[in-house]
N, C-alpha and C positions, 0 to 999 in steps of 0.2 A: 442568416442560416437557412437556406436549401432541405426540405426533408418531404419524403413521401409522407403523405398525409392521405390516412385512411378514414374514408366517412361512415359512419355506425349509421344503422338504420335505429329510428325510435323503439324503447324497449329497456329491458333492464340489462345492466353490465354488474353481474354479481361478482368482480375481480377474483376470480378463481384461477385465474390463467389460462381458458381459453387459448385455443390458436387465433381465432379472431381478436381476441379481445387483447389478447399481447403483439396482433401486428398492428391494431388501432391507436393502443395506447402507448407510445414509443416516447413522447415529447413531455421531461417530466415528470416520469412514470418510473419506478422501480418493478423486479419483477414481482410477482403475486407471493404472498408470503401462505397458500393455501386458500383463508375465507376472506383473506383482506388483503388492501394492495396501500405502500406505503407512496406519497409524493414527495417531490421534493429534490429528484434527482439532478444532479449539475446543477444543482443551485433555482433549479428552473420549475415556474408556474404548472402546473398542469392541465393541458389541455384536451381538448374531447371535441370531435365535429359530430355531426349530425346532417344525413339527406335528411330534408323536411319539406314539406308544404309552404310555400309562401304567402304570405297573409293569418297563416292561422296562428291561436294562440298555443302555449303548450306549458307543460307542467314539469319542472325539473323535481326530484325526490334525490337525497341523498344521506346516507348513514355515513357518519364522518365521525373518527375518531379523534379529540382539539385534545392533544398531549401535554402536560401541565408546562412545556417549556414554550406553550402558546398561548396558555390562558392570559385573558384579558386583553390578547394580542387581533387589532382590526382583523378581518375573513371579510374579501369580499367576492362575489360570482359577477362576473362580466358573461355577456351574451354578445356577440359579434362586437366586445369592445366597447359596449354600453353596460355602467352598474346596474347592476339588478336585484342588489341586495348586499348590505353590509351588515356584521352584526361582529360579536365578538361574546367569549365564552368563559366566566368566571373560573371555574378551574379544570383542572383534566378530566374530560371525561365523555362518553359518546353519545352523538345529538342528531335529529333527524331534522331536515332541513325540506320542507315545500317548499319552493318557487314560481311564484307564478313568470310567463317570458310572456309579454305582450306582443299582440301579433303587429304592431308597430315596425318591433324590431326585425321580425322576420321577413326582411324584403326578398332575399330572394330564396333557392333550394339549399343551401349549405348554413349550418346554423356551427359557429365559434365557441363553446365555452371554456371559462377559464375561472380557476379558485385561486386567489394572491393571498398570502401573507408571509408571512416571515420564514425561515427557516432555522432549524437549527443540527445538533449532532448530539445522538446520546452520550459519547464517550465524555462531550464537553461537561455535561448535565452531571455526569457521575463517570467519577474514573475508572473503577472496577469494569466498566463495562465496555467491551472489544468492538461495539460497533461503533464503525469512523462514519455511517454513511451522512450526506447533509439528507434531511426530513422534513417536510414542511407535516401535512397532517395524512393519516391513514383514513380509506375510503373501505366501508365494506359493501358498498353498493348504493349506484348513480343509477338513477332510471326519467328516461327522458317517456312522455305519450298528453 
C-alpha cells in the first residue's frame, strides 16, 4: 500500500485534530474524538514518523488509554521496525509510557513508530452499544524530544 506519509517534527501531538496532526496521522488513525484520538482503524497498526537527528538518542512519552477488551493483551512500540518495548496491562485503564529509542536505531533523518496489538469492536464487547468501529487502544498524547 502506497500512502503519503507525513513527517512530524519532535514535540508533542496532543490529538486534538489539528490540521497538521490529521494530515500526519492518516495510517491507522481514527479521526480525533476532541482530547483523544482512537487507533485501530482498518484493522491497522498505528503509525507516526518523525524528521530527527541521526545518531541521537530520544525520548518517546505517551498517554494511552488499554481499554479492558485489551487488558493483559502484549503492547509493543517498534521504532524503524526494531522492538523497543513490550509490556502489557492488567485491566482497563490509562498509562503513561517513557521510552527511551537508542540512538542506535536512529540511522538516518526519518524515525518510524509504530504500537501493535490487537484489535477489537465495542459493539462486540457489549451489544447495546452502536459503535462498529475496529479499535485497537486510544492515545491522548505522543510526545517525541
Amino acid at each position: 500500500m502506497i500512502f503519503d506519509i507525513t513527517y512530524l517534527e519532535p514535540g508533542r501531538i496532543d490529538m486534538t485534530g489539528t490540521q497538521e496532526e490529521n494530515h500526519a496521522l492518516k495510517y491507522g488513525w481514527w479521526p480525533s474524538d476532541g482530547n483523544f484520538r482512537w487507533a485501530g482503524k482498518d484493522r491497522k497498526d498505528p503509525v507516526l514518523y518523525f524528521n530527527v537527528f541521526p545518531g541521537k538518542e530520544y525520548e518517546l512519552t505517551a498517554k494511552i488509554f488499554v481499554p479492558d477488551a485489551l487488558a493483559k493483551k502484549p503492547i509493543s512500540v517498534l521504532v524503524n521496525d526494531t522492538p523497543v518495548a513490550n509490556f502489557a496491562i492488567d485491566k482497563g485503564m490509562p498509562v503513561e509510557k517513557k521510552i527511551k529509542i537508542p540512538s542506535g536505531i536512529v540511522t538516518d533523518d526519518r524515525l518510524k513508530i509504530v504500537f501493535k496489538t490487537d484489535f477489537w469492536r465495542p459493539k462486540d464487547q457489549d451489544p447495546n452499544v452502536k459503535d462498529d468501529r475496529t479499535l485497537s487502544l486510544a492515545f491522548e498524547y505522543i510526545e517525541l524530544k
